[in-house]
Structures are given as structure tokens and as C-alpha cells.
N, C-alpha and C positions, 0 to 999 in steps of 0.2 A: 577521405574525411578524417582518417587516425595517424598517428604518427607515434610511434615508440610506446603504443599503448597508449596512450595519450589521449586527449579530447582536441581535436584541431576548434578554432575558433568556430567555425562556422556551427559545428557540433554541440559544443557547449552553450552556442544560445541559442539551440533549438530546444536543449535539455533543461535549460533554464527557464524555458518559458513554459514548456511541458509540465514541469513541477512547483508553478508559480503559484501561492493562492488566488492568481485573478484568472487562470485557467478554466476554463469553463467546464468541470467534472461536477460542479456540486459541492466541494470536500467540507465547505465550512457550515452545513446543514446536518452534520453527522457525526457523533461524540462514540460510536464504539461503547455505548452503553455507559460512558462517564456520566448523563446527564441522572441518571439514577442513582448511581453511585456517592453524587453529590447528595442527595435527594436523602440517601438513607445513615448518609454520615460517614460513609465512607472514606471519604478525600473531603478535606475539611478546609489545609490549609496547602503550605508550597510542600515542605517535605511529604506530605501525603500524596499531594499529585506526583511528585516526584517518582516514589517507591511506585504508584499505580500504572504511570506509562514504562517505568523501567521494568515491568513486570510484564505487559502487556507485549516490551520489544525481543525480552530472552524469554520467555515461554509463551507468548501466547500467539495472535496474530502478526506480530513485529516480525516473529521466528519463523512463521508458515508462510508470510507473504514473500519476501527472500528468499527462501528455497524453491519458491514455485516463479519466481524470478529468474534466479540462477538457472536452474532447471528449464525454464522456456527459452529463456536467453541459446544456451548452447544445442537447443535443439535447433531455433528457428538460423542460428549461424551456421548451421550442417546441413540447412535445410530437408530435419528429416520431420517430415508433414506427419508421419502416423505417430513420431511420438512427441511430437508439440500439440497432439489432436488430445493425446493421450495425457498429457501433463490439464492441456487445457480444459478435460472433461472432470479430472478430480480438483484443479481447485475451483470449479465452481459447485463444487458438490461439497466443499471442506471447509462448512460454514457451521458454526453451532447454532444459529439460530437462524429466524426469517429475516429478521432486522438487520443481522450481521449479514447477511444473502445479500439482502436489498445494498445495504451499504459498497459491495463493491461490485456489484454487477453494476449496477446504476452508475457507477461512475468509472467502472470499465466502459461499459458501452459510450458513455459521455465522452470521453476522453478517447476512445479510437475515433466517434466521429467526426470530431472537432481535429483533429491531427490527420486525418483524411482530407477532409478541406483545405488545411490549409498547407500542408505538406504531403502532395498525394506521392502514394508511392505503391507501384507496382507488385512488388515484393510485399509489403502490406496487405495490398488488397486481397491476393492471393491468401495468405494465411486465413484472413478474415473469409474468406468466402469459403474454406474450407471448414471453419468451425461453423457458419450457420449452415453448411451443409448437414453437418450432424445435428445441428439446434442444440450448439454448444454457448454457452452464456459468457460470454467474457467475464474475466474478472480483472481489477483493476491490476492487479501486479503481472498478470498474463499481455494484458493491453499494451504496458509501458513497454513490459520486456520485447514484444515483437514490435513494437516502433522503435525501442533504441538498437535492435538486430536490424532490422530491415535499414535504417540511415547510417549503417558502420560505425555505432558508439560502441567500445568498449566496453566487457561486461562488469570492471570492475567499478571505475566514476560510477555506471549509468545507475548499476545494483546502489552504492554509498549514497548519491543523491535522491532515490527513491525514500530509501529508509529514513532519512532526515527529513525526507518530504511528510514522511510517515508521523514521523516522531514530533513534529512542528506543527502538525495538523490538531495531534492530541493536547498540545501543550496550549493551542490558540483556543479547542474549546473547555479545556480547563480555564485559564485569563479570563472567559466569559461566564461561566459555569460558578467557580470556588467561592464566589470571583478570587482572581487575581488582580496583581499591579501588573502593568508593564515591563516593571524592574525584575518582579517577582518572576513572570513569565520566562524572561532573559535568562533567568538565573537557573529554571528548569532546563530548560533548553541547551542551555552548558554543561549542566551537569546531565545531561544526556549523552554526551557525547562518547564516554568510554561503552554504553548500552550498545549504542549506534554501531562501534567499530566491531564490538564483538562478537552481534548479530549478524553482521555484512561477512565477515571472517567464517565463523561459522556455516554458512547459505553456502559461502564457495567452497566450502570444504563437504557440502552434503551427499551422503549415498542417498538415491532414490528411495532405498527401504525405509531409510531410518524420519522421514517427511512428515511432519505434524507437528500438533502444539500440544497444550495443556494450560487452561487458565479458565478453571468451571464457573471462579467466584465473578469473573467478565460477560461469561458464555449467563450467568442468573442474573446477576442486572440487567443484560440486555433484554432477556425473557420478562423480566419485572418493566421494563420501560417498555415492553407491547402495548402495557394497558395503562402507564401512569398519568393519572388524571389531567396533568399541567406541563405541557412537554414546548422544549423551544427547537428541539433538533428531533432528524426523523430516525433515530439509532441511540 
């Protein structure tokens, strides 16, 4: 299915539909605490959004989901089960809040099932049955990472188009959120792009010690959107 590192066709549009917003994970019910943020004045217009997801992708969970990517990735290619068990036990335990929990277990689980179905695979299932062996909770960037290991995608594409998936998610409920234009949207999402490269860079370059984020004023919004009164997303 690879070639020169590469994504062979058949590959990339399995990837591509895997990371599509009409994928069936849930992803566009889930603002990562933006919708508070809005709420309190936070991110007001485009530069603000900007500065907030570009901050969310180098230090916060843009940084921790990529590295527990990477990190699953070349486990589940070594097939070494105790420490894909092992990666896959702390990032779902490497959430600062419930909300931010909910958000990607929910759509981990979402997204193995739906990729089960319709691309079953051996080698998947296996991993997956090893983790609810332990009543390990998937998380989304664990999910992806052992579906593009188990169908022979390359970890580098698979990791890049994850992150943009990432970063495209935040910027679609910001557009609804600030609101945004269309235009205005675009124009986050470009100017993401140097965010994008340098976190994917980063993730492949990671020592397992050095694994985490840092972004508390994300990690208190989201704690503040537990309880806020008038809510359109469930994060």
C-alpha cells in the first residue's frame, strides 16, 4: 500500500475519508473549550482565533495529540503490544479536564468503530481487543495512529494530515463560534500552516519523557464551559 514513503492511492483515500468532517466521529459538536472562550472575550475576532488555535497546536493538545500519535504509530509498526498498551493507557488518562476526556475518547471510540466496519482489519482488531482487555479508553489520536499502522500508511502523511485535521476542526468551530466569514476562516487555516508543520516535526522528533503539553488558560475554559448556561457544543 506504500511506496517510497509515500501514500499509494488506494491509501490516501482511505486517509482522506478517515479525516473528512463527514466522518462519523462526532468532531463538529466539540470546540476544545473555544466555545467559552468566545463567551468570555477571549477570541473575539480572526487574529484572536488565530493566536488561540496556534497556541492550542505548540503547546497544548495539538503538541500532546502528535506525540501520543507518533509514539503509537511506531509501536503498533513493531507490533510491540505492551507498549502501544502502554502509550495507549496515558493518553487517555492525559486530559485536563472531563470535557476535554469526553472529547476524545468519544470520538476515538467513534472513529475505531466506524473504520472497523467499513475497513475491517485483522491487525486492528487485535490491538483494539487488547486495550478493552485492560479497559483502556481509546483516544482519538491513538485510534487513528493504529488504523493508519495497521493499513501500511506511513507515519509521516498519516501524523501531517491528522494534525490539519486537528487544526481545521478548531478553525470550523471558531467560523461558527466568533463568528467568522468563510474568507476569514480560510485565512486562519493558512495561516496555520507553519503551526501545523512545526508540531508534526516536533511529535517525530519526541523522547517519550519529554510527552505533555501546557495550555491551563484552554484546560479553564474548558472547566468553565462544564457549567455554562447557553452551550452549542459539548467541549
Amino acid at each position: 500500500m506504500t511506496f517510497a514513503g509515500h501514500l499509494a492511492p488506494a491509501a490516501l483515500y482511505r486517509l482522506m475519508a478517515w479525516l473528512s468532517p463527514a466522518f462519523p466521529t462526532g468532531g463538529f459538536s466539540y470546540s476544545h473549550g473555544l466555545e467559552y472562550a468566545v463567551e468570555a472575550g477571549l477570541v473575539a475576532d480572526r487574529d484572536q482565533a488565530l493566536a488561540w488555535i496556534d497556541g492550542i497546536l505548540r503547546h497544548g493538545a495539538g503538541r500532546s495529540d502528535t506525540q501520543l500519535f507518533a509514539l503509537t504509530w511506531r509501536a503498533a509498526d513493531a507490533n510491540d503490544v505492551d507498549a502501544l498498551l502502554d502509550i495507549a493507557e496515558l493518553a487517555s488518562a492525559l486530559r485536563g479536564t472531563a470535557e476535554l476526556a469526553l472529547e476524545s475518547h468519544a470520538q476515538g471510540a467513534a472513529f475505531l468503530a466506524a473504520v472497523a466496519r467499513a475497513w475491517p482489519s485483522l491487525r486492528l482488531s487485535g490491538w483494539t481487543g487488547a486495550m478493552a482487555t485492560r479497559a483502556i479508553a481509546p483516544s482519538l489520536p491513538v485510534g487513528v495512529a493504529l488504523a493508519a499502522a495497521a493499513h501500511g500508511m506511513p507515519l509521516v502523511p498519516a501524523l501531517a494530515a491528522f494534525t490539519q485535521a486537528f487544526a481545521a476542526n478548531l478553525v470550523s468551530a471558531a467560523v461558527r463560534l466568533v463568528p467568522l466569514g468563510q474568507s476569514d476562516g480560510l485565512a486562519v487555516l493558512a495561516a496555520l500552516e507553519p503551526a501545523v508543520q512545526a508540531t508534526v516535526s516536533s511529535a517525530l522528533a519526541i523522547d517519550p519523557d519529554d510527552l505533555g503539553a501546557a495550555a491551563p488558560v484552554v484546560d479553564w475554559c474548558s472547566m468553565r464551559h462544564e457549567t455554562q448556561y447557553t452551550r452549542l457544543f459539548r467541549s
